[in-house]
C-alpha positions as CSV (number, residue, x, y, z in Angstrom):
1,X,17.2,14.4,16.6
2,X,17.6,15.8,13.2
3,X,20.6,14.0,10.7
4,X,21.6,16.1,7.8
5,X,21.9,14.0,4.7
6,X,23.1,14.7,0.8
7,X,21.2,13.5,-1.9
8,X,20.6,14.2,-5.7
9,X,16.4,15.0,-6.5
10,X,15.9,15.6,-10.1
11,X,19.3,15.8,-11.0
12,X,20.3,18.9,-8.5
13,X,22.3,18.3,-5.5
14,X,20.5,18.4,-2.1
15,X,21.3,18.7,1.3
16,X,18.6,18.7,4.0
17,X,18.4,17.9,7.9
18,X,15.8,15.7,8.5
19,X,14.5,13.4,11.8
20,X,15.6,10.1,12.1
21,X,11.8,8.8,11.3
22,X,11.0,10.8,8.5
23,X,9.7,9.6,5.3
24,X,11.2,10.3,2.1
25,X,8.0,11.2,0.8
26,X,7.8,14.2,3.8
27,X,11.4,15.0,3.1
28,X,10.3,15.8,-0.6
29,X,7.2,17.3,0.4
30,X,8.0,19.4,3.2
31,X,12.0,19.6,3.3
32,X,12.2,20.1,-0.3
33,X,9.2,21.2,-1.8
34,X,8.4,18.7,-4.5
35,X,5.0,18.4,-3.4
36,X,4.1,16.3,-7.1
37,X,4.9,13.4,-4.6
38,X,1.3,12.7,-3.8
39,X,0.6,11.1,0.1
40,X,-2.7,8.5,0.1
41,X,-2.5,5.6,2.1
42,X,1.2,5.9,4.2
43,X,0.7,2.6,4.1
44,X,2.7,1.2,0.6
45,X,-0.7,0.4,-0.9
46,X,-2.3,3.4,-2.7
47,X,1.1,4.2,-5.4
48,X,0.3,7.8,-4.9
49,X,4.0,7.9,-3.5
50,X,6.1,6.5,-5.9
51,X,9.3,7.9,-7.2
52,X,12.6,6.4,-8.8
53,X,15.6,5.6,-6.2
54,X,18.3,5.0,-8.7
55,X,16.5,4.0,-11.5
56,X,13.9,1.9,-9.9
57,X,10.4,2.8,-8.4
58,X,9.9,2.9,-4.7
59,X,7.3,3.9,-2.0
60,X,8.3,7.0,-0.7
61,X,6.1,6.7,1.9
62,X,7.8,3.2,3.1
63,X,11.3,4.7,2.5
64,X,13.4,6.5,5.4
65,X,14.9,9.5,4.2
66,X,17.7,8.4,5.9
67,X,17.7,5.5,3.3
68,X,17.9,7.5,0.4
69,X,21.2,9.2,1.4
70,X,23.6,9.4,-1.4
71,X,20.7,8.1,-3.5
72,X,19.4,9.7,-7.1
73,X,15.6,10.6,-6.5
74,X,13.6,11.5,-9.6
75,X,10.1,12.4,-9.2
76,X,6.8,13.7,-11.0
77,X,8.7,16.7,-11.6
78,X,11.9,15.7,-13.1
79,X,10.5,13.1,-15.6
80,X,10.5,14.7,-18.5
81,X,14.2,16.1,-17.9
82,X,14.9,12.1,-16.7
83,X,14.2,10.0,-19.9
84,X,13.2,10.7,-22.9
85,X,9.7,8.9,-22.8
86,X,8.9,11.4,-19.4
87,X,7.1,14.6,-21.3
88,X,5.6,11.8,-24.1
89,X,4.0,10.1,-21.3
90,X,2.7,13.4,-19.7
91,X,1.5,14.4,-23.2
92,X,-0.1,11.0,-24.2
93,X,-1.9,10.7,-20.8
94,X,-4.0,13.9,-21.5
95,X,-4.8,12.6,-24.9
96,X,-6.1,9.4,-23.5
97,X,-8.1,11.4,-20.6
98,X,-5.8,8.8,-18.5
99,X,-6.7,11.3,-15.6
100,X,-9.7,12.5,-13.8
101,X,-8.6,14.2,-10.2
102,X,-5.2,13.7,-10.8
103,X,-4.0,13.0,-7.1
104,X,-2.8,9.3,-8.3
105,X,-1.2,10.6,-11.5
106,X,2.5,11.5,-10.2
107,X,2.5,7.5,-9.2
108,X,1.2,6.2,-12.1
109,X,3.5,8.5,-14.6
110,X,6.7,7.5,-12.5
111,X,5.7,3.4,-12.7
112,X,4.9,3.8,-16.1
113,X,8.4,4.8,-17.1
114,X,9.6,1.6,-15.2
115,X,7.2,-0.4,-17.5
116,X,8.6,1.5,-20.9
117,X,11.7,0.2,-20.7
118,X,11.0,-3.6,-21.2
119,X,11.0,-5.0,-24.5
120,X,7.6,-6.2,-25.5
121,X,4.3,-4.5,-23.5
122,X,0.8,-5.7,-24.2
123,X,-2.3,-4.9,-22.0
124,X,-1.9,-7.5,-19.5
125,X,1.5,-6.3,-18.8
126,X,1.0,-3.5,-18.2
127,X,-2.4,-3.8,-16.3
128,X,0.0,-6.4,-13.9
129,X,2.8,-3.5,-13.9
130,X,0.5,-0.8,-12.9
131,X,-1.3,-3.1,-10.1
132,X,0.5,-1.7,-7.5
133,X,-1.2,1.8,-8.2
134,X,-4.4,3.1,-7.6
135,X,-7.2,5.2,-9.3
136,X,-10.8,5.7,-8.1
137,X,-11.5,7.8,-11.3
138,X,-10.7,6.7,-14.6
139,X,-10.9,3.0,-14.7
140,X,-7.7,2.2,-15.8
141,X,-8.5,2.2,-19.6
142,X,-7.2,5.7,-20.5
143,X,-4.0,4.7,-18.6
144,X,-3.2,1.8,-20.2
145,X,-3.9,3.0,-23.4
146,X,-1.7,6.3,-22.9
147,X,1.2,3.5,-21.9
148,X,0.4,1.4,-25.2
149,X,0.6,4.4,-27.2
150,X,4.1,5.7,-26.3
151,X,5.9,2.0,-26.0
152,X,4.5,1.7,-29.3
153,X,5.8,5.4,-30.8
154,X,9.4,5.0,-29.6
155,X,10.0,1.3,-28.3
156,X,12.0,0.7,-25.2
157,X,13.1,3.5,-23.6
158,X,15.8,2.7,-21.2
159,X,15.7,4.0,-17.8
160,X,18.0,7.0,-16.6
161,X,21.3,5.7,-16.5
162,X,22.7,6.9,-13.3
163,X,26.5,6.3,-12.6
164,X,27.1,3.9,-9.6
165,X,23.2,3.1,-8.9
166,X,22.3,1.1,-5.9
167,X,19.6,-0.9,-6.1
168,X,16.8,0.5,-3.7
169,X,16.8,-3.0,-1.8
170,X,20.1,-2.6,-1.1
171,X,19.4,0.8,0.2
172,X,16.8,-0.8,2.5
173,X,19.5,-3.6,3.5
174,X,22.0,-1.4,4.8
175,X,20.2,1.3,6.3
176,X,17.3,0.1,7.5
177,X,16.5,-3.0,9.3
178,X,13.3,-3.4,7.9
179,X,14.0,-5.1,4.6
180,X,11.6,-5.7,1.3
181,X,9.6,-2.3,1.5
182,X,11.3,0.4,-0.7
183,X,11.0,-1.2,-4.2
184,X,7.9,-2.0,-5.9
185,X,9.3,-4.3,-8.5
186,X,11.5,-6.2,-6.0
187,X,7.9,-6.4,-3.6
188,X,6.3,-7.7,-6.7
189,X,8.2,-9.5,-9.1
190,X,11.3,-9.9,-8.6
191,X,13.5,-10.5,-12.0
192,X,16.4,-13.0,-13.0
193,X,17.8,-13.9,-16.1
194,X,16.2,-12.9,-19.4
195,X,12.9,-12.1,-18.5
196,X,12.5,-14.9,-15.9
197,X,10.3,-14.0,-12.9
198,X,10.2,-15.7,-9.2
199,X,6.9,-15.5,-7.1
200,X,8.8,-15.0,-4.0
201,X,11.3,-12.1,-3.1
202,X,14.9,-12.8,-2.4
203,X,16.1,-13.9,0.8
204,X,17.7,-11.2,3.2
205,X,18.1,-12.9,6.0
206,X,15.7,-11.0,8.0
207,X,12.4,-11.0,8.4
208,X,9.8,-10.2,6.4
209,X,7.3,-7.8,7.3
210,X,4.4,-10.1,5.8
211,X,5.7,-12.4,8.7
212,X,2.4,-13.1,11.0
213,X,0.0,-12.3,8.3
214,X,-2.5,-14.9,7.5
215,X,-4.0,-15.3,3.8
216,X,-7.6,-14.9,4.0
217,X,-9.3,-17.8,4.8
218,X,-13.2,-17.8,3.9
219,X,-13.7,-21.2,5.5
220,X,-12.3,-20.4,8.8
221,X,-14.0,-17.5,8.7
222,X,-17.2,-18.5,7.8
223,X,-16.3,-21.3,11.2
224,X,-16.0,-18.2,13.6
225,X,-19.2,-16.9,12.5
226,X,-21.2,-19.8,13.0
227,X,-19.4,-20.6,16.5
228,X,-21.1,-16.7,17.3
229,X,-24.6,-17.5,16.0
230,X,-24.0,-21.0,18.1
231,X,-22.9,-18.8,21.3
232,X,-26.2,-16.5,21.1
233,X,-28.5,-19.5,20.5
234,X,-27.0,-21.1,23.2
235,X,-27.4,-18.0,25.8
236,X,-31.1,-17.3,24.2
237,X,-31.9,-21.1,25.1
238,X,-29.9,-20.8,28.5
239,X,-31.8,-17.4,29.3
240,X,-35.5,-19.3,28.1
241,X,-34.8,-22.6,30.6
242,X,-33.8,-20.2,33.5
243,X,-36.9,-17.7,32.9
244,X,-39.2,-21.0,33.1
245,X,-37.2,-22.5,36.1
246,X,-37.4,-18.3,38.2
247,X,-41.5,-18.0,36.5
248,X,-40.2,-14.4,35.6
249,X,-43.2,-13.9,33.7
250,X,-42.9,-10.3,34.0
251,X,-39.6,-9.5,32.5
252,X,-39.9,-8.7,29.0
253,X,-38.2,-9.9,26.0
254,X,-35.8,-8.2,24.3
255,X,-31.8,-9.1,23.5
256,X,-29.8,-7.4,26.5
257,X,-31.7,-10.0,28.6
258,X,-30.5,-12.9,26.9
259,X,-26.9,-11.7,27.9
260,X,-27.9,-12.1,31.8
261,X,-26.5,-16.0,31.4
262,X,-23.5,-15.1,30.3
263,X,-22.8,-11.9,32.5
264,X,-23.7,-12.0,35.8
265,X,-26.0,-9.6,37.0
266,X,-28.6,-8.5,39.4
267,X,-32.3,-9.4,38.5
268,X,-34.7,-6.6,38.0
269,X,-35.9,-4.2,41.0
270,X,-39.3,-4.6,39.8
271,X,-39.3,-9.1,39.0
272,X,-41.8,-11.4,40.8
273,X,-39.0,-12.5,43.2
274,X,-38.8,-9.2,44.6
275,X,-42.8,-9.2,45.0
276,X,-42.9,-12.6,46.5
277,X,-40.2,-11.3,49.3
């Protein structure tokens, strides 16, 4: 079933039907046709997706476009009309050969804009800033030094202002009932005070959808795959004792047989038992 929703993309008013479970990043893409919103992953992972939802970046691909009703979208394409840093940026990444294929360039562009705005930058900001997005081309370098180059040009360069901006959590909050996927910053870091960061996100009241994931744990790990080698040892001894106790002589050796103690099946057609008989 198909909802018609209003919402502003690049500064022009749009209205667009759209299903119920579409992503804002197909709504763009295939509603709208601001295909510079690149699709990788689907998953929140790749930053191929992101965009601004009222001033802060989000994962398209994690967003309803439901969500973004009423919501100011700027993408790849409206950056350099957005802020002034957008068409410095664009100009300062091709300097910097910040870009090989291109495909993850939209993401990168749109969180580097977020990153401009804060006061002081070095590298290992903006390395931590831009670890949400990924390249398999240029190794990063060119891109952070395009960054660099523009904070240091024109300084902090505020984010578009836009009148009565929700922030994208509190998109998710009231629209959605999955909470803590739309903004990268608020996934990430989550900011208080003057420059203060907390590790963990705030608390909605709902779930989060980290809930049931385990941290990897090499040692338990490591515990399963020994208890697998034990099990197969254990069957190949099982198998040796019962080929000795039965004098199958005959049957050769090779691994399906050593699963016979541990699924029961029917001897060979051609084993000494069947001779004997």
């Amino acid at each position: 079933m198909d909802s018609e929703i209003s919402l502003r993309v690049n500064g022009a008013p749009e209205r667009v039907a759209v299903p119920d479970r579409m992503t804002l990043a197909d709504a763009l893409r295939d509603r709208l046709g601001r295909t510079g919103t690149k699709l990788g992953c689907e998953q929140g992972v790749c930053g191929a997706c992101t965009v601004l939802v009222d001033g802060a970046t989000a994962r398209s691909c994690l967003v309803l476009a439901g969500q973004a009703a009423g919501a100011d979208v700027v993408t790849v394409e409206g950056l350099a009309d957005a802020s002034p840093a957008g068409r410095a940026l664009q100009a300062a990444f091709a300097r910097n050969d910040a870009l090989q294929c291109g495909f993850c360039t939209p993401g990168f562009l749109v969180a580097a804009l977020e990153l401009l705005a804060e006061e002081q930058l070095d590298e290992a900001r903006v390395r931590d800033g831009l670890s949400g997005n990924l390249c398999r081309c240029t190794g990063y370098g060119g891109i952070v030094r395009a960054v660099l180059e523009v904070h240091e040009r024109l300084g902090p360069v505020p984010l578009p202002d836009i009148a009565g901006a929700r922030s994208p959590l509190a998109v998710s909050e009231q629209a959605s009932p999955v909470a803590g996927v739309v903004s990268r910053s608020a996934a990430n870091r989550v900011r208080t005070g003057a420059g203060q960061e907390q590790t963990e996100p705030p608390d909605t009241g709902r779930p989060s959808t980290d809930a049931g994931r385990r941290p990897t744990d090499p040692g338990r790990a490591l515990a399963r795959s020994g208890a697998a080698v034990a099990a197969v040892v254990a069957c190949y001894v099982a198998w040796r004792w019962w080929r000795s106790r039965r004098r199958l002589r005959d049957v050769p050796l090779h691994p399906p047989h050593v699963l016979w103690v541990c699924v029961p099946t029917v001897p060979p057609a051609q084993s000494s038992i069947e001779r004997r008989r």
